[in-house]
C-alpha positions in Angstrom: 108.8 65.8 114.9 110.8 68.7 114.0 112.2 71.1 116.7 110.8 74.1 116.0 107.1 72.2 116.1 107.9 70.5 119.4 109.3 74.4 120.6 106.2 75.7 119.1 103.8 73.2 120.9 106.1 74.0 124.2 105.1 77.6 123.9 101.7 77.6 123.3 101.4 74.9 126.0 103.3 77.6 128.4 100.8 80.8 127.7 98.1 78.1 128.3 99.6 77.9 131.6 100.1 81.4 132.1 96.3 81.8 131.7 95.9 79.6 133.7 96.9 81.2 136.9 96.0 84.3 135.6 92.6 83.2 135.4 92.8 82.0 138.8 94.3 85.3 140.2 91.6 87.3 139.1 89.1 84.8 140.5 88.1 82.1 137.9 88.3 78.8 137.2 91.8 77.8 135.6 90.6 75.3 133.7 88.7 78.0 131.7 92.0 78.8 130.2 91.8 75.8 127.9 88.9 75.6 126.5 88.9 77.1 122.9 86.6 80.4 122.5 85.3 80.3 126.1 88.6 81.0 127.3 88.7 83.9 124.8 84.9 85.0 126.4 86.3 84.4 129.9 90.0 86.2 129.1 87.9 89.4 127.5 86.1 89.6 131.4 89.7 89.7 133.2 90.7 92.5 131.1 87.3 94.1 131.3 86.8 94.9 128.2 83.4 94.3 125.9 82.1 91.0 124.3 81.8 92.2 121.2 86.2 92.0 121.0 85.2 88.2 120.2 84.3 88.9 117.0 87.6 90.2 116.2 89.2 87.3 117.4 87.6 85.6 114.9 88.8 87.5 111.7 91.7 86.8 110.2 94.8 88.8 110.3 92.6 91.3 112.7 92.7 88.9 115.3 96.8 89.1 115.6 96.1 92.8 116.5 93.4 91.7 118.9 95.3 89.2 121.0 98.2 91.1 121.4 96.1 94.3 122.4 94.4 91.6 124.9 98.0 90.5 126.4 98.7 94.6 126.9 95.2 94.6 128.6 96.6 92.0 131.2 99.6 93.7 132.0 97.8 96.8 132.5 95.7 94.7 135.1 99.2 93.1 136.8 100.2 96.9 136.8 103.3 96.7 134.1 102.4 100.5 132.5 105.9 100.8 131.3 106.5 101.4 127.9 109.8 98.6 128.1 107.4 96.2 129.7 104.3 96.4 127.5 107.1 95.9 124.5 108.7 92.8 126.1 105.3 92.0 127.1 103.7 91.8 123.2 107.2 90.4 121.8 107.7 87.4 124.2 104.0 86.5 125.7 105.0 82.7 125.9 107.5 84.0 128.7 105.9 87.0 130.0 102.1 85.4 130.9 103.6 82.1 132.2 105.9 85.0 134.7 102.9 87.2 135.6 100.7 84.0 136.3 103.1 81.7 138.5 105.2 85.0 140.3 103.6 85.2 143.7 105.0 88.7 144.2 102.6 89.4 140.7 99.2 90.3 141.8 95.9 91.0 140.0 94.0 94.5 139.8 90.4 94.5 138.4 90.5 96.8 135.5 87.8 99.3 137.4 90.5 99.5 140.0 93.3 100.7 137.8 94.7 103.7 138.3 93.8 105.9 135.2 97.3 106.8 134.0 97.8 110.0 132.0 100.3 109.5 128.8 102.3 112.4 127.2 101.6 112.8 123.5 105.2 111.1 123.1 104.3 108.4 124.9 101.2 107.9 123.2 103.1 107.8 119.7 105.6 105.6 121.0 103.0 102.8 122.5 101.5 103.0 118.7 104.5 102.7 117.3 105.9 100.0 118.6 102.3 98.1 118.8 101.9 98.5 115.0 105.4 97.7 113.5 105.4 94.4 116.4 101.9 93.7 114.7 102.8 94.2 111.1 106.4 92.4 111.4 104.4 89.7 113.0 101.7 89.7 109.7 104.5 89.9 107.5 105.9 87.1 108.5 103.4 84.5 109.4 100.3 85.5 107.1 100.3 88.0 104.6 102.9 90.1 102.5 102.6 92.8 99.7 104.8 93.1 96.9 105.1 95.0 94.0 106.3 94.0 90.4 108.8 95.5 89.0 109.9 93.5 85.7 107.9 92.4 82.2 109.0 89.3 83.1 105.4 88.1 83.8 103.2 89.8 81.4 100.4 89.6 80.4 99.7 87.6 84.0 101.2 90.3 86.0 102.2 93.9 84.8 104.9 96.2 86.0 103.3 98.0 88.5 100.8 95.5 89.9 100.3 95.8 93.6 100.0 92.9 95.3 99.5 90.4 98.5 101.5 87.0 98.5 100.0 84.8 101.0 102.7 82.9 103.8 99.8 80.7 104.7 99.5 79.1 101.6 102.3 76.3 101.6 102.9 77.3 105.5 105.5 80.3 106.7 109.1 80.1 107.3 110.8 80.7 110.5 113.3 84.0 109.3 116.5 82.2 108.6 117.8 85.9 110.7 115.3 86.9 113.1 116.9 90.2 114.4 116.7 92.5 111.6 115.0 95.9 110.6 111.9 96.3 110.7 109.9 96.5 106.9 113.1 96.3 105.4 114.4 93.4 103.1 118.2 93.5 102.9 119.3 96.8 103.2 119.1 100.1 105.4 117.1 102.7 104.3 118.6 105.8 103.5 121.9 104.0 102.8 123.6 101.7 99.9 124.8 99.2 101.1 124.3 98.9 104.8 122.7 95.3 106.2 119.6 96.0 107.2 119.8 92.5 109.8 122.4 91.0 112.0 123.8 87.7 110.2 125.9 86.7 113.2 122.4 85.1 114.4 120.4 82.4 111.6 117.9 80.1 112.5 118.1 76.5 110.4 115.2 76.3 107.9 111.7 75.3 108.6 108.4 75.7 107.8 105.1 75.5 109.4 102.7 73.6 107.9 100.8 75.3 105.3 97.1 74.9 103.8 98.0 73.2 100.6 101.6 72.4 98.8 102.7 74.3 95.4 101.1 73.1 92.2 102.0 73.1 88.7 101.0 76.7 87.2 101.0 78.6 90.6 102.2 82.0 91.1 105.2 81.8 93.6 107.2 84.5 95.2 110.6 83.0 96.1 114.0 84.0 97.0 116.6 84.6 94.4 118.4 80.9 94.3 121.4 82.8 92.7 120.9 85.9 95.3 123.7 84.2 98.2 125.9 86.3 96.7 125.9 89.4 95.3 127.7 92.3 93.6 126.7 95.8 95.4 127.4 97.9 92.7 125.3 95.8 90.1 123.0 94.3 92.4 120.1 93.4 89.4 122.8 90.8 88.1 123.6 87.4 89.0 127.2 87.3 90.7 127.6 83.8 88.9 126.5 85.6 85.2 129.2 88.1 85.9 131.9 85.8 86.8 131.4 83.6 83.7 131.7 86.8 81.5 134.5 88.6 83.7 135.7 86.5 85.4 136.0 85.7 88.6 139.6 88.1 89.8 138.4 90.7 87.9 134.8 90.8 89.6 136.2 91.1 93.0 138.7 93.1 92.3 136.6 95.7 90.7 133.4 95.4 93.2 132.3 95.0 96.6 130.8 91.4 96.9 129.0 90.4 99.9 126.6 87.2 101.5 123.2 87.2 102.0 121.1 84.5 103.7 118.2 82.7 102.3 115.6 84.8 103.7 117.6 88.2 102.9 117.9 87.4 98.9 116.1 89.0 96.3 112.3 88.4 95.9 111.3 87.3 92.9 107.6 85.9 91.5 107.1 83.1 88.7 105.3 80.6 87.5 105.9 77.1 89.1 105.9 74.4 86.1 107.9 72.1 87.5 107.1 70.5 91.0 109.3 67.7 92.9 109.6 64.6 90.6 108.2 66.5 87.3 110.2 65.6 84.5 110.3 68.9 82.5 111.1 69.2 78.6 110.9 72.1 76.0 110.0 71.7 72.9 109.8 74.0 70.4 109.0 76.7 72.7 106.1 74.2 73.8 106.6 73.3 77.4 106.3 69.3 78.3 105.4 68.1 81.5 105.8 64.3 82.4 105.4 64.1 78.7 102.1 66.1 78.3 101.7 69.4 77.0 101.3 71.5 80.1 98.4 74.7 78.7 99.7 78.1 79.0 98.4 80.0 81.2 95.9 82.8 79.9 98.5 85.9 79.3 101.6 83.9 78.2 103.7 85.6 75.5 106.6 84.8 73.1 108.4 87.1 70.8 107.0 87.2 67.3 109.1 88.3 64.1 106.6 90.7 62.8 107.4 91.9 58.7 105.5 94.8 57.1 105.8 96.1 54.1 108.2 99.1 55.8 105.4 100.9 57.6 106.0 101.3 60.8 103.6 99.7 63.4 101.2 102.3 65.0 102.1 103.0 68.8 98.4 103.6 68.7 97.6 100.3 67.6 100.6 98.7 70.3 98.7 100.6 72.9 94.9 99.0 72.0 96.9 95.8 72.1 98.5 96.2 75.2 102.0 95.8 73.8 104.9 96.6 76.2 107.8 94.5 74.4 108.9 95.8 71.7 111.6 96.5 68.9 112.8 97.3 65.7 115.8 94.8 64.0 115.5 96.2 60.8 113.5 98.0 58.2 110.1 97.0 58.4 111.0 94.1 61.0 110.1 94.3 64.2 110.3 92.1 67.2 107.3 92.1 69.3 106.7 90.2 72.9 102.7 89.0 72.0 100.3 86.4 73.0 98.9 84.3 70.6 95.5 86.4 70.2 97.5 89.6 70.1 99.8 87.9 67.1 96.3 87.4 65.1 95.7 90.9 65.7 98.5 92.1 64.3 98.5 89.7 61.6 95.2 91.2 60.4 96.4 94.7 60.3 96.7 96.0 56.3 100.6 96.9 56.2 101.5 93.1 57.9 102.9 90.7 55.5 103.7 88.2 57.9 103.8 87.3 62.1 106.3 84.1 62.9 106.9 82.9 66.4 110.3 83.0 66.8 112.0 79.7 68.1 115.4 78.9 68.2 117.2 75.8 66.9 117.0 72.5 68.3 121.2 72.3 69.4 121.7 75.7 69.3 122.9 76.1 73.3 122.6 79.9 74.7 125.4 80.1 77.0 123.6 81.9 79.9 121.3 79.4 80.3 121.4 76.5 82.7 123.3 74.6 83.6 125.9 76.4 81.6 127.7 73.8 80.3 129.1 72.4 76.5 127.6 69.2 77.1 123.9 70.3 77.7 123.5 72.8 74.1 119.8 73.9 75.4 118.2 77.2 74.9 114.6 79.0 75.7 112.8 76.8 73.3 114.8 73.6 73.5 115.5 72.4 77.1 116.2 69.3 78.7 114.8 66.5 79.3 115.1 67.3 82.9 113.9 65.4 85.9 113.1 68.1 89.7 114.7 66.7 92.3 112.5 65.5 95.2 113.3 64.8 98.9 114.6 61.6 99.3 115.9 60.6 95.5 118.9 59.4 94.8 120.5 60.4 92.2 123.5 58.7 90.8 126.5 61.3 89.5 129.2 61.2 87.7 131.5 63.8 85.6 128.9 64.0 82.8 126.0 65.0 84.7 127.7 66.7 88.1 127.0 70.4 86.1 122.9 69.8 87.0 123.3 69.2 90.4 126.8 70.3 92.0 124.9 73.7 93.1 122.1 71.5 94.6 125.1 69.7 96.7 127.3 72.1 97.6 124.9 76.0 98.1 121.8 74.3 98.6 122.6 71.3 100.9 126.1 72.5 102.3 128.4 69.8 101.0 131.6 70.1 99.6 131.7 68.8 95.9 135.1 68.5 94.5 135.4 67.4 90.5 138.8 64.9 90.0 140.0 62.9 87.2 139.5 59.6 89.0 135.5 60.9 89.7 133.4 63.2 92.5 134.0 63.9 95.6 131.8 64.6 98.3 133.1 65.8 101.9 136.5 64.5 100.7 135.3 61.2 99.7 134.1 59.2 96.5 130.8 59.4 95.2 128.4 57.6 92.6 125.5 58.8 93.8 123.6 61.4 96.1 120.2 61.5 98.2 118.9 65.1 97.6 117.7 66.4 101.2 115.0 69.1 100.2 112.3 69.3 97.7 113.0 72.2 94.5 110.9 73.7 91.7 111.2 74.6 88.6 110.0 78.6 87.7 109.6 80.4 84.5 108.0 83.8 83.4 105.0 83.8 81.7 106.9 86.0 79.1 108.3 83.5 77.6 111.2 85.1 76.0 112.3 87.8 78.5 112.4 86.1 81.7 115.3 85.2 83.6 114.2 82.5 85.2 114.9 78.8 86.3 116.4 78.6 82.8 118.9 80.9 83.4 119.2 79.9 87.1 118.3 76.0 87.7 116.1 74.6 90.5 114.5 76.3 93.3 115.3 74.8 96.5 111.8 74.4 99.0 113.4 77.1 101.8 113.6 79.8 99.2 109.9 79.4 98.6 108.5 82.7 100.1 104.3 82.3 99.7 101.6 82.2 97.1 101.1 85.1 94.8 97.0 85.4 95.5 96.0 88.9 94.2 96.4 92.2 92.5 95.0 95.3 94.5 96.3 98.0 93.0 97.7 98.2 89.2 99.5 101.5 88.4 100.7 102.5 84.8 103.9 104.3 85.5 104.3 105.9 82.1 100.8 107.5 82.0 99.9 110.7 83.6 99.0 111.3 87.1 95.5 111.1 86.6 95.5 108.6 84.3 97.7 105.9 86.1 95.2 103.8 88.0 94.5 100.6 85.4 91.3 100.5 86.7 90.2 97.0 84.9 93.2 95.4 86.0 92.1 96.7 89.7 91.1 94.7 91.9 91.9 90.6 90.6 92.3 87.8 91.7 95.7 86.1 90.1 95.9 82.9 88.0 
């Protein structure tokens, strides 16, 4: 049993006990403490407030908010009005009720009883304050976060723009990887550039809580960056490792400021998952192979089309109908547009068209920036692999030919040292024919097929980058309309697939 489940357990078995003798102190049974909902009914009667608070216990995501305005409630009644107190009280419970219940110098005050206690206006902004962001950090983290989408990368699925909710419960949430940090913001200070928004001198090993179902092939997953550990400030929307193999490595740091970043403090990103532990992924033809079936596309997925007209220009009017974002011109009268396939019959149809070709590359014809960026493995968007996803517990043998797929797996993933020799690999300093992956990873891809940097640029996706389940839209804003016009009312609310 892992640790941080057998911590969990200790704590939860340590507010139990808290209650306990709280229960006791303000003259019921301890026993009542343990009993699931009664002890709620029973807990609701020491504080003195009204029944109807049960109900929301019982809602999700409201009832985080309820039970830590329940444990303020009982420190009122053991007469901790501080603001310090209430704070510590809310952020450590598991500590604070098993103190207030077993101290015999801590003594019970039925709420009628209390003194009524007058707040300044500061003080009352403080104490909701610091009650919402403990709340809201405490959501965020555990249940439910939103995101916004800020690349084409996903179109049609998801737009630039989209608003939306990414569930932690879904494959079970993380324990932050660095747990002191500040609060609603991801990796960076705001009002500053480049200032750490958390303190790295402090990370927590990885694990997860058990979650209400595992990742399947075609889910929408918000993940950290794999390639995000380290990063270029100046051009943070670049992978460090894409800029060393076209600068160079020298000239990179001696040009920019190049920092670390922890798994949890990477960038987020959201794909599709196609590839889960033990898939064996292929691409053929631009037509994605999964265990050696067709996997569908998803409703929404594009790929660039060659589109030839006659030299007329395409209508923007006729782009907008269509919901065309990607776009270009090569030539005269050739244009390259991102489309699904129901869009590329559209445009097909239109009078000026002469003809609409998918656009695949050749079979051989490797792309350099592409995984696993190597002479020996000539793959590109629409020819890829075979390639098997590691799972927990494989063994995989190695050697000089194939070290290129997994030596980031070894060494940033698993924290190994891989050195490449003439005489074969070595691991920690010694030889190696083979290697038992430790974690699970995932293969993700945009469902714009053709301009998405994506596990094809980057490789796998190891399990303790895996953020939450992308679950659904609520708001969809069109940035390059008007004011009035910028609420994509069909697209808002929905439910993503």
């Amino acid at each position: 049993m892992s640790v941080y489940l057998i911590l969990t357990i200790l704590l939860f078995l340590a507010s139990l006990a808290g209650l306990w003798n709280i229960f006791i102190k303000a003259g019921y049974r301890g026993w009542e403490a343990i009993v699931p909902f009664y002890n709620v009914y029973i807990w609701l009667k020491v504080i003195g407030k009204p029944i109807w608070w049960f109900v929301f216990v019982l809602l999700p995501f409201i009832n985080v908010f309820t039970v830590l305005l329940m444990v303020v409630e009982t420190l009122k009644c053991f007469r901790k009005d501080s603001l310090g107190q209430q704070a510590l009280g809310v952020i450590f419970p598991f500590f604070y009720l098993p103190y207030l219940g077993f101290s015999p110098g801590e003594t019970y005050t039925q709420p009628r009883d209390l003194p009524v206690i007058k707040k300044t206006a500061s003080r009352e902004w403080a104490d909701a304050i610091i009650f919402a962001v403990i709340a809201a950090t405490i959501i965020r983290t555990f249940f439910l976060e939103a995101y916004t989408i800020p690349t084409s990368s996903m179109e049609k699925s998801l737009l630039v723009g989209d608003y939306l909710f990414v569930s932690k419960l879904s494959y079970g949430p993380r324990v932050p990887h660095t747990p002191i940090s500040f609060p609603f913001a991801h990796h960076t200070l705001p009002l500053t550039e480049h200032t750490k928004a958390y303190l790295d001198w402090i990370q927590l090993p990885h694990y997860r809580y058990p979650g209400l179902r595992t990742i399947g092939n075609n889910d929408v997953v918000v993940f950290n960056f794999p390639e995000g550990d380290t990063v270029v400030l100046q051009i943070q929307n670049q992978s460090y490792y894409a800029l060393v193999r076209e600068m160079g490595r020298e000239r990179v740091w001696d040009n920019y400021d190049v920092t670390y970043r922890p798994v949890d403090k990477r960038e987020n990103y959201i794909k599709r998952c196609v590839g889960i532990p033990g898939d064996t992924l292929e691409i053929r033809g631009g037509a994605l192979y999964v265990n050696g079936v067709v996997l569908p596309d998803p409703q929404g997925v594009q790929h660039n089309y060659r589109v030839i007209t006659d030299g007329t220009p395409i209508s923007t009017r006729v782009l907008d109908r269509l919901d065309i974002t990607d776009w270009g011109q090569a030539a005269q009268g050739i244009f390259i547009l991102a489309m699904t396939e129901d869009n590329a019959r559209e445009v097909a149809r239109l009078p000026h068209v002469e003809e609409v070709r998918k656009i695949i590359q050749e079979q051989g014809a490797g792309q350099r920036h592409l995984f696993p960026h190597h002479p020996a493995y000539p793959w590109n968007e629409d020819h890829f692999g075979p390639l098997r996803i590691p799972a927990k517990g494989d063994t995989i043998a190695i050697d000089a030919g194939n070290i290129a797929l997994y030596e980031r797996i070894i060494h940033a993933y698993e924290g190994n040292e891989v050195e490449v020799t003439a005489n074969g690999i070595l691991i920690n300093g010694r030889p190696a024919t083979y290697y038992v992956v430790g974690m699970d990873y995932y293969w993700m891809m945009g469902d714009n097929r053709h301009n998405s940097a994506d596990s094809r640029s980057w490789g796998f996706v190891p399990e303790d980058h895996i953020v939450g389940r992308a679950m659904f839209v609520w708001l969809s804003l069109d940035k390059g309309r008007g004011f009035f016009n910028r609420i994509r009312f069909d697209k808002t609310p929905r439910l993503i697939r």
